[in-house]
Each structure stands twice: as structure tokens, then as C-alpha cells.
Short mmCIF file of the C-alpha atoms (twelve columns), coordinates in Angstrom:
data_MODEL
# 
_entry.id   MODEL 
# 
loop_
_atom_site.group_PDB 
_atom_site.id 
_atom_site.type_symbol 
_atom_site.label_atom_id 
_atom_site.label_alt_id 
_atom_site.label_comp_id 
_atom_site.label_asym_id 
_atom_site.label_seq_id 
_atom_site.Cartn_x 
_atom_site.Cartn_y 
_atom_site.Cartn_z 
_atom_site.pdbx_PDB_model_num 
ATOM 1   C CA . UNK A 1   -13.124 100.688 48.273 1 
ATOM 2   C CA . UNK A 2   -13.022 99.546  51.994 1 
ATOM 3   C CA . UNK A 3   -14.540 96.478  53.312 1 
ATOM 4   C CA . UNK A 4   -16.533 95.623  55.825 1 
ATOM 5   C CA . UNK A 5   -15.347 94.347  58.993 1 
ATOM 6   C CA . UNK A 6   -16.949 90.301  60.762 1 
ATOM 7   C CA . UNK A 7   -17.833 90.111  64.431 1 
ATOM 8   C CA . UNK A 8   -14.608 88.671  65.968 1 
ATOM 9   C CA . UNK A 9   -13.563 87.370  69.215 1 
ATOM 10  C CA . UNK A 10  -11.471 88.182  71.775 1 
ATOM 11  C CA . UNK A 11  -8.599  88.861  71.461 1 
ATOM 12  C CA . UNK A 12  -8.622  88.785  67.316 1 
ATOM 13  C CA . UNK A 13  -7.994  91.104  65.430 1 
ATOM 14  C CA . UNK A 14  -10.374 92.520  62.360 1 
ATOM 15  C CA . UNK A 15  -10.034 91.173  59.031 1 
ATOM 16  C CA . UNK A 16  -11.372 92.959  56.588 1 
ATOM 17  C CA . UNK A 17  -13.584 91.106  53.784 1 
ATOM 18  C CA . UNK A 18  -12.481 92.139  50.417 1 
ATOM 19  C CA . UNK A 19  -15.102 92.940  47.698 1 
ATOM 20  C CA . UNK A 20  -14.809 90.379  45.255 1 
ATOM 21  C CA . UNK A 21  -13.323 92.328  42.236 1 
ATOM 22  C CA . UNK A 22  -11.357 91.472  39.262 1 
ATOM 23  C CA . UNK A 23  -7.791  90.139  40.646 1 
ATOM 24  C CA . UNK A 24  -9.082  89.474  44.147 1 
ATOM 25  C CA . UNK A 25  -9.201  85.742  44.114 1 
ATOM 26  C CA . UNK A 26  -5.527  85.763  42.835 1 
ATOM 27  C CA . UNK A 27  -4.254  88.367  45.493 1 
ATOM 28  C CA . UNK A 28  -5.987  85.775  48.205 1 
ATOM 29  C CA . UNK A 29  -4.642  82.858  46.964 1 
ATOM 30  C CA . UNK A 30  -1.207  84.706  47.256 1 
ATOM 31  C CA . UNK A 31  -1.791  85.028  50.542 1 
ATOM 32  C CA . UNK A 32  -2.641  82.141  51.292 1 
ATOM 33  C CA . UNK A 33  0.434   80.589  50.095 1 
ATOM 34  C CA . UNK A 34  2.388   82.623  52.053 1 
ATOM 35  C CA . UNK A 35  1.086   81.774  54.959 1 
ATOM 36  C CA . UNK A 36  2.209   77.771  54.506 1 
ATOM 37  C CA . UNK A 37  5.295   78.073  56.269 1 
ATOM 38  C CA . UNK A 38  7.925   76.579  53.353 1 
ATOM 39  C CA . UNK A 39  10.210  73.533  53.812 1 
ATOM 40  C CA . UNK A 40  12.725  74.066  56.337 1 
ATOM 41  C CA . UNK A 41  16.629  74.036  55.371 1 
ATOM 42  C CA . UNK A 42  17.703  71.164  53.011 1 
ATOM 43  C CA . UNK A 43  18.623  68.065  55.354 1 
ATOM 44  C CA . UNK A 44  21.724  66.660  53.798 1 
ATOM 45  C CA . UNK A 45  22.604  63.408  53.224 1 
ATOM 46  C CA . UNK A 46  25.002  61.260  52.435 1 
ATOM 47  C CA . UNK A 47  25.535  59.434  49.100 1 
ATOM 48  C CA . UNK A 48  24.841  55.881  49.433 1 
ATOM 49  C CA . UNK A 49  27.907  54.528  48.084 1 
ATOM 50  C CA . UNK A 50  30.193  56.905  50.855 1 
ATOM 51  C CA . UNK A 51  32.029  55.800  53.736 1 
ATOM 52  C CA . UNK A 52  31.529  56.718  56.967 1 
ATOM 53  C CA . UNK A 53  34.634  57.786  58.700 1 
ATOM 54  C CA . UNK A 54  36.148  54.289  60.193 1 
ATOM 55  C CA . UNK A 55  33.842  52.072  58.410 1 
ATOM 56  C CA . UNK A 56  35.883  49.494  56.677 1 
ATOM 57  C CA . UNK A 57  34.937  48.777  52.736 1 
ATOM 58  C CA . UNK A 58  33.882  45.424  52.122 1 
ATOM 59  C CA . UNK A 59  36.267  43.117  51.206 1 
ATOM 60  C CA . UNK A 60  36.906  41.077  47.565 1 
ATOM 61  C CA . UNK A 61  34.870  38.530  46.479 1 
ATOM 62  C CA . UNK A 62  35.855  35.019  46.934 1 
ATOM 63  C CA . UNK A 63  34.408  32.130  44.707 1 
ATOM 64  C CA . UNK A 64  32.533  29.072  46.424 1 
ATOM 65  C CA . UNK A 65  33.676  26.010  45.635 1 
ATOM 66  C CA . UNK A 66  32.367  23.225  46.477 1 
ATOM 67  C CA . UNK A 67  35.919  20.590  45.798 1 
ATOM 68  C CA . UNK A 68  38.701  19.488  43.341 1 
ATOM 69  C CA . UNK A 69  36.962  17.614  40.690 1 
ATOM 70  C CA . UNK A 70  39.669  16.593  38.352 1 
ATOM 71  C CA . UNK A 71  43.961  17.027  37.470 1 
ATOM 72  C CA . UNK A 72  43.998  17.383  34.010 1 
ATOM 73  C CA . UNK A 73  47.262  15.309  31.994 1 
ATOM 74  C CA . UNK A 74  47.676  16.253  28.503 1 
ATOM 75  C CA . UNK A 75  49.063  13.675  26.522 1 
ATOM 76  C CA . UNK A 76  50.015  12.122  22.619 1 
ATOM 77  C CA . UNK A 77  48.808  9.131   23.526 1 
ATOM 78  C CA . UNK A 78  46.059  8.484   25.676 1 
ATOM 79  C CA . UNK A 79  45.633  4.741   25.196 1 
ATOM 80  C CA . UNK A 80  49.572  4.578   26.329 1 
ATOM 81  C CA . UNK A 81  48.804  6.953   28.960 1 
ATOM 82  C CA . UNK A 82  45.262  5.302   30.088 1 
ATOM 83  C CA . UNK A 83  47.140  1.652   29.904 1 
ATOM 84  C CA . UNK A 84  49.754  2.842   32.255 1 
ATOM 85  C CA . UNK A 85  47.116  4.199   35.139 1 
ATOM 86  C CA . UNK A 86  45.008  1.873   35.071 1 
ATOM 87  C CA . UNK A 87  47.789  -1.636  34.882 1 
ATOM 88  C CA . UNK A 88  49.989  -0.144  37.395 1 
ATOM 89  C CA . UNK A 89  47.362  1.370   39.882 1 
ATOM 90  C CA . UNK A 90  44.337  -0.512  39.126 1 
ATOM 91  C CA . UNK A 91  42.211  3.163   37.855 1 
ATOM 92  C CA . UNK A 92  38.601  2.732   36.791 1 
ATOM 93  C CA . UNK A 93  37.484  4.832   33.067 1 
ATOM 94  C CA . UNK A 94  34.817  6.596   34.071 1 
ATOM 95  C CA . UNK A 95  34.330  8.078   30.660 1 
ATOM 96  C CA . UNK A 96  35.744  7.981   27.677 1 
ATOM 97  C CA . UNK A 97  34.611  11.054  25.462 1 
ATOM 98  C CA . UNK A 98  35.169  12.922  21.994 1 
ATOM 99  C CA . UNK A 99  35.095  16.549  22.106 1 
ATOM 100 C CA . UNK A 100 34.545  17.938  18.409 1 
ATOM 101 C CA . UNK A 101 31.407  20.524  18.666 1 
ATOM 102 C CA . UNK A 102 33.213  24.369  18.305 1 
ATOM 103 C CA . UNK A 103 32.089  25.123  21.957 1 
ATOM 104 C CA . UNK A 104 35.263  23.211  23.244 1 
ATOM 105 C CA . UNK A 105 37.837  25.069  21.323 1 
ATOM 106 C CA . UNK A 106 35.720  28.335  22.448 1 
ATOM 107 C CA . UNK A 107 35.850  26.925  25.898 1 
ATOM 108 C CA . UNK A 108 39.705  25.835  26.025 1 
ATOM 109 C CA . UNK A 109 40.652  28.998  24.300 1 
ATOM 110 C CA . UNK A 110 42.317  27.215  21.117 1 
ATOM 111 C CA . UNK A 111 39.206  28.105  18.768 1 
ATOM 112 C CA . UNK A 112 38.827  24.784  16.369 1 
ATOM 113 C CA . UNK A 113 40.396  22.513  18.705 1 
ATOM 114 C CA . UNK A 114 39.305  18.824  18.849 1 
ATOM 115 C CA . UNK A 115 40.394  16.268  21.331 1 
ATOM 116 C CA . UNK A 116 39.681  12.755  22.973 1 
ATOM 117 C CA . UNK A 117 39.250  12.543  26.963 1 
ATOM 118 C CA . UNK A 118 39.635  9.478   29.264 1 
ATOM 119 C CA . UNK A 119 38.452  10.207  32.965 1 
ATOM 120 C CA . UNK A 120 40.010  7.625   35.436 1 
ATOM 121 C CA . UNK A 121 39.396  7.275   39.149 1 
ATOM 122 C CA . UNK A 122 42.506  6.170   40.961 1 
ATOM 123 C CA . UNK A 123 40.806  3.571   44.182 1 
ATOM 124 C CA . UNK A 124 40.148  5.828   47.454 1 
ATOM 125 C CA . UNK A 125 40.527  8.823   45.978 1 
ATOM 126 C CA . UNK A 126 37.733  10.993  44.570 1 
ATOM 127 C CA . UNK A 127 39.148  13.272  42.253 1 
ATOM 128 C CA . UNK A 128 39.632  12.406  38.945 1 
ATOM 129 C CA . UNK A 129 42.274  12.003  36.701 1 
ATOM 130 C CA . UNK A 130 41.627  13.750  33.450 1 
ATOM 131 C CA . UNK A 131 43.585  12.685  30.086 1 
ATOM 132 C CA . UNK A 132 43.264  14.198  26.574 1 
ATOM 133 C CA . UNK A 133 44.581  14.175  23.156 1 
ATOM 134 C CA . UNK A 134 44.490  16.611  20.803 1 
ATOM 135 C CA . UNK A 135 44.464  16.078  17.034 1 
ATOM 136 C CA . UNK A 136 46.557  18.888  16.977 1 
ATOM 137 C CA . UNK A 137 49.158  19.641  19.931 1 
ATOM 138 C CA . UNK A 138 51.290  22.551  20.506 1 
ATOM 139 C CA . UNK A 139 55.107  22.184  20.490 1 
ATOM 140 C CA . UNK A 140 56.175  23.791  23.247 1 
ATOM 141 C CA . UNK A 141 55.409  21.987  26.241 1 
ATOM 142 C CA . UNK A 142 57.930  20.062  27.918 1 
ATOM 143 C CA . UNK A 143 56.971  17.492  29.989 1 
ATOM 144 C CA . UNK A 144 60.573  16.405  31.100 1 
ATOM 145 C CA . UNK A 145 60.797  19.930  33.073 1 
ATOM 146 C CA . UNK A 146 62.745  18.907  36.555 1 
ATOM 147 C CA . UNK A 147 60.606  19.368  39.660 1 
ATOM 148 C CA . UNK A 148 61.707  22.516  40.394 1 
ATOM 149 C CA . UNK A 149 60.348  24.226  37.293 1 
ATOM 150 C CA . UNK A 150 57.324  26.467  37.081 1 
ATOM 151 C CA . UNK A 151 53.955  25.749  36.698 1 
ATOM 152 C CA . UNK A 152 51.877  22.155  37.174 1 
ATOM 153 C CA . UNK A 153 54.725  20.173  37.904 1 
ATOM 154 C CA . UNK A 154 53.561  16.667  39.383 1 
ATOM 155 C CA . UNK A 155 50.597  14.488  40.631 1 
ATOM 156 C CA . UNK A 156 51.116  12.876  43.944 1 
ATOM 157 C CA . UNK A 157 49.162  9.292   44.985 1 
ATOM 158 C CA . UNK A 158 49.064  7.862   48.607 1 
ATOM 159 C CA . UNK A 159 50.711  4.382   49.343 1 
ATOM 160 C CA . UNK A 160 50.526  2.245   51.712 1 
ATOM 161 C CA . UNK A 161 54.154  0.247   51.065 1 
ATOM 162 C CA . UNK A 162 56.904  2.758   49.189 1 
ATOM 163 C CA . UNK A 163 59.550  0.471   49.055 1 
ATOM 164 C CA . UNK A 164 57.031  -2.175  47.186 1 
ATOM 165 C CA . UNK A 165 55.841  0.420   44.991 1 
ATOM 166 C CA . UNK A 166 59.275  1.294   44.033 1 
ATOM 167 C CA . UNK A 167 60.301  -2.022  43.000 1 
ATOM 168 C CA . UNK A 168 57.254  -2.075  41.156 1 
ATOM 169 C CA . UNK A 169 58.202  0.678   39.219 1 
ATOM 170 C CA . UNK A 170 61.685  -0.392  38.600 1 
ATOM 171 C CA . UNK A 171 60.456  -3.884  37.592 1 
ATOM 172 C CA . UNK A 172 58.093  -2.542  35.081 1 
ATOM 173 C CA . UNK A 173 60.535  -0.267  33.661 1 
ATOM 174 C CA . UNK A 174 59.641  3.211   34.528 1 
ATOM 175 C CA . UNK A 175 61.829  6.126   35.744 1 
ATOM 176 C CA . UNK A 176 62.624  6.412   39.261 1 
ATOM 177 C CA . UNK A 177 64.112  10.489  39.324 1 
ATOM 178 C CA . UNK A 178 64.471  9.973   42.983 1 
ATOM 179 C CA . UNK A 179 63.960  8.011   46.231 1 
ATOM 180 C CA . UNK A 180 62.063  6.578   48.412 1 
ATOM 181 C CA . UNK A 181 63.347  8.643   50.839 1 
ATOM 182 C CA . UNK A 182 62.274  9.419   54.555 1 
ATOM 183 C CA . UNK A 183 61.592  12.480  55.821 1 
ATOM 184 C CA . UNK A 184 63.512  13.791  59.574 1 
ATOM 185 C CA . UNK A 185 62.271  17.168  59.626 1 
ATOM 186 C CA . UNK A 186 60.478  19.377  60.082 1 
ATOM 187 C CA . UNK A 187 58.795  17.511  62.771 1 
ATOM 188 C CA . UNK A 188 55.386  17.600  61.663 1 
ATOM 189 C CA . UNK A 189 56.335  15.084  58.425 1 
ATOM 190 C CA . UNK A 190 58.760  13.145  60.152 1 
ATOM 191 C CA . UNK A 191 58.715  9.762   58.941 1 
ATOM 192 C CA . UNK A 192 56.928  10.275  55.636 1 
ATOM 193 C CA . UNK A 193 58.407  8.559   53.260 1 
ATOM 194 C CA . UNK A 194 58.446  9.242   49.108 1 
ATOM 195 C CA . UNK A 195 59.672  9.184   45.639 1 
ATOM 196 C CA . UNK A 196 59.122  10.843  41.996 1 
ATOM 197 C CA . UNK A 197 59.175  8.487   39.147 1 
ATOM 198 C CA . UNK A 198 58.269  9.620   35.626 1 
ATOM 199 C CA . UNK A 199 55.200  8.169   33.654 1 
ATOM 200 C CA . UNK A 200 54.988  7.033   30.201 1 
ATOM 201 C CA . UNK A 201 55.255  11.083  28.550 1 
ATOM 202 C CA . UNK A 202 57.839  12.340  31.060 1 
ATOM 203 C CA . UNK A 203 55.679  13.851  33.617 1 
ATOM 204 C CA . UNK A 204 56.171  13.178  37.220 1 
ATOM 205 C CA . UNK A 205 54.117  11.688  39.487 1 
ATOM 206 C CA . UNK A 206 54.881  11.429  43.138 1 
ATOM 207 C CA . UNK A 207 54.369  8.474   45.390 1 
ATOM 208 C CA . UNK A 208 53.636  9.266   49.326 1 
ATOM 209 C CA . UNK A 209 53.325  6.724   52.260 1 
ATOM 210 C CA . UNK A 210 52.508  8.807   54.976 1 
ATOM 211 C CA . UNK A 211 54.153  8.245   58.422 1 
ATOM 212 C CA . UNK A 212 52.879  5.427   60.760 1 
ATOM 213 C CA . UNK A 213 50.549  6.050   63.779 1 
ATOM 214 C CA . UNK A 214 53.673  5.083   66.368 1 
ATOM 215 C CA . UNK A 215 55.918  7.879   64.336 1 
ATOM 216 C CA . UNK A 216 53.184  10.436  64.089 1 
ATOM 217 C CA . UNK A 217 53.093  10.362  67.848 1 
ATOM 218 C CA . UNK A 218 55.953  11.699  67.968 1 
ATOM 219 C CA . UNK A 219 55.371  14.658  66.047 1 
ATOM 220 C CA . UNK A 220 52.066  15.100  66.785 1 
ATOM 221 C CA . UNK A 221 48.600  14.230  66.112 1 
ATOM 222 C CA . UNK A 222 48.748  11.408  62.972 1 
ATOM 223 C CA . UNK A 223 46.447  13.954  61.487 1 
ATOM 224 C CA . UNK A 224 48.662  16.891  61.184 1 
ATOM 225 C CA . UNK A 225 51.856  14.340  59.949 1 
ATOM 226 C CA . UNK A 226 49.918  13.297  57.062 1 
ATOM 227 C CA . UNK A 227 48.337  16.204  56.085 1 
ATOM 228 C CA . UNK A 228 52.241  17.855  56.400 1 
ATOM 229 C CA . UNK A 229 53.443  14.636  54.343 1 
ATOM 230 C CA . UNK A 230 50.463  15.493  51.686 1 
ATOM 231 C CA . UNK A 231 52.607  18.739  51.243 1 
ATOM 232 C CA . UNK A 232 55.703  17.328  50.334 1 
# 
């Protein structure tokens, strides 16, 4: 069945008008959809985890933190231990606690654990000294390990007079293991001066006088010379 043909313009060409019969509608409707130009070729891109070529991949993580809050000292005896800080170097207790809830075992990674804590504050210095006592220590630390052992091996404290603070120690009974001694090089801690005595349970603690202001010129800045003797 033809169609008949609409008054077009110029240029146009003639469309016919189809009869509307059974399948009609469909067959326009195909056309139609035909004649939406489809979605170009597939622009590709790039996963978002993937590198571009000479982009460098971030770096690790580092943890903020915000100081050094305390040295931790474990000992058998705290009072002993607590006695000797705070007679010989005048240390404040800040706090004084007992730790027996299961969270601190959890926490400490001996599950059960109980123990006492003594926080002191040595003067002019703002991290704290932490001691505990277990109920229940293990046998196989040994706090008598020389200084050249591995792991935690001593506390150091600033003085202002090491040759007074040494016959302190010596009049009071404790272990000198070595020194006072001054330092010659390397230049930067020339003049610093320092000894390790042992405390009470063996451990060793270190005693520093850093270098004067009239040696520290000579090395450089008095800054750098104590922060080099700090080292030591």
C-alpha cells in the first residue's frame, strides 16, 4: 500500500507517511533509534590506584608524636629502687599506682600480670621515670649486662659538677663501672665530661656534665657540644 507524500521544502526530500497498520509504530520507533547516533568509542581510563609513568608512590607512614613521656625501670623492689632516686637526686613521686584489672596484662602482653608503679620526676627534666614491680617476674633478665650489650642499656642524667657527683656516689656506696672521664674528640663533645655507676638492681645509669661555654667555643656553638655530649 503506498503512502501519500507532505508538501516539503526546498531542497527536502519526500517522506512518505506510512498508513498506520499493525507493526507500523514498532518499525518507526526502529527508526527512530537508529537515527540517535550511538556513543562514540569507549574513552579509556585509567584505574585509580595506577601510576603514572614517573610519578613517585607515596611514601610510609610515620607516627606523630608529640614527646618522650616516660623510661620505664623494672625492678624487685621498688621502695629500694624509689628510695635511691629520690635520696640521691632529690626525684618527686608523681604517682604511685596498683595495676591489677586484666586490661594491664592484655596491654603488657603477659595476660594475668599484676604490678605496682612509682612515677618520679627527676628536677629540670620532664620525662618521667617509670618503676614497677611485678608480683611475678621473669627470670631471665639481667640487669648486670655491660654497656655494650643489646637492648635498653642505661639512663643518662645531666650534672652540673661530675667530680662532686662522683664522690657522692662513692661515699654512699654505689658502683662506679667507670670514670668521670673527659671527652677530646670528636670535636663537637670536647670537654664533656662523664661516668656510669650502677644503681641499687645493677642497671646503669649515666651521669653527664656537659662542656662549659669557654670549651664549647672551641668546638662550636655550646648548643651543638651539648647536644653531641647528650649522645655519649
Amino acid at each position: 500500500m503506498g503512502g501519500r507524500l507532505l508538501p516539503v521544502r526546498a531542497g527536502e526530500r519526500h517522506r512518505p507517511v506510512l498508513p498506520a497498520l499493525p507493526g507500523r509504530a514498532a518499525a518507526r520507533a526502529a527508526v527512530r533509534r537508529a537515527a540517535v547516533p550511538g556513543p562514540g568509542p569507549r574513552r579509556r581510563t585509567r584505574p585509580r590506584h595506577a601510576r603514572v609513568r614517573g610519578e613517585r608512590s607515596p611514601g610510609p607512614m610515620t607516627i606523630a608524636v608529640g614527646g618522650l613521656l616516660h623510661v620505664a625501670v623494672v625492678t624487685p623492689d621498688l621502695d629500694r629502687m624509689a628510695a635511691f632516686y629520690t635520696g640521691l637526686f632529690g626525684a618527686e613521686v608523681v604517682k604511685d599506682l596498683s595495676l591489677t584489672t586484666p586490661v594491664f596484662g592484655e596491654g603488657v602482653g603477659v595476660p594475668g600480670a599484676t604490678a605496682r608503679t612509682v612515677h618520679l620526676r627527676l628536677p629540670g627534666a620532664s620525662t618521667v621515670v617509670e618503676l614497677t614491680q611485678y608480683a611475678a617476674h621473669h627470670p631471665a633478665a639481667d640487669p648486670r649486662a655491660p654497656a655494650n650489650a643489646p637492648g635498653l642499656r642505661h639512663l643518662a642524667l645531666r650534672v652540673d659538677d661530675i667530680g662532686a657527683a662522683a664522690g657522692e656516689l662513692r661515699a654512699r656506696g654505689h658502683e662506679v663501672v667507670g670514670g668521670p672521664v673527659e671527652v677530646d674528640r670528636p670535636a663537637a663533645a670536647r670537654g664533656t665530661r662523664f661516668l656510669y655507676f650502677r644503681d641499687p638492681d645493677g642497671n646503669l645509669v649515666e651521669l653527664i656534665e656537659p662542656p662549659s661555654r669557654t670549651t664549647a667555643a672551641g668546638a662550636g656553638s655550646p648548643t651543638d657540644a651539648e647536644s653531641e655530649g647528650n649522645r655519649i
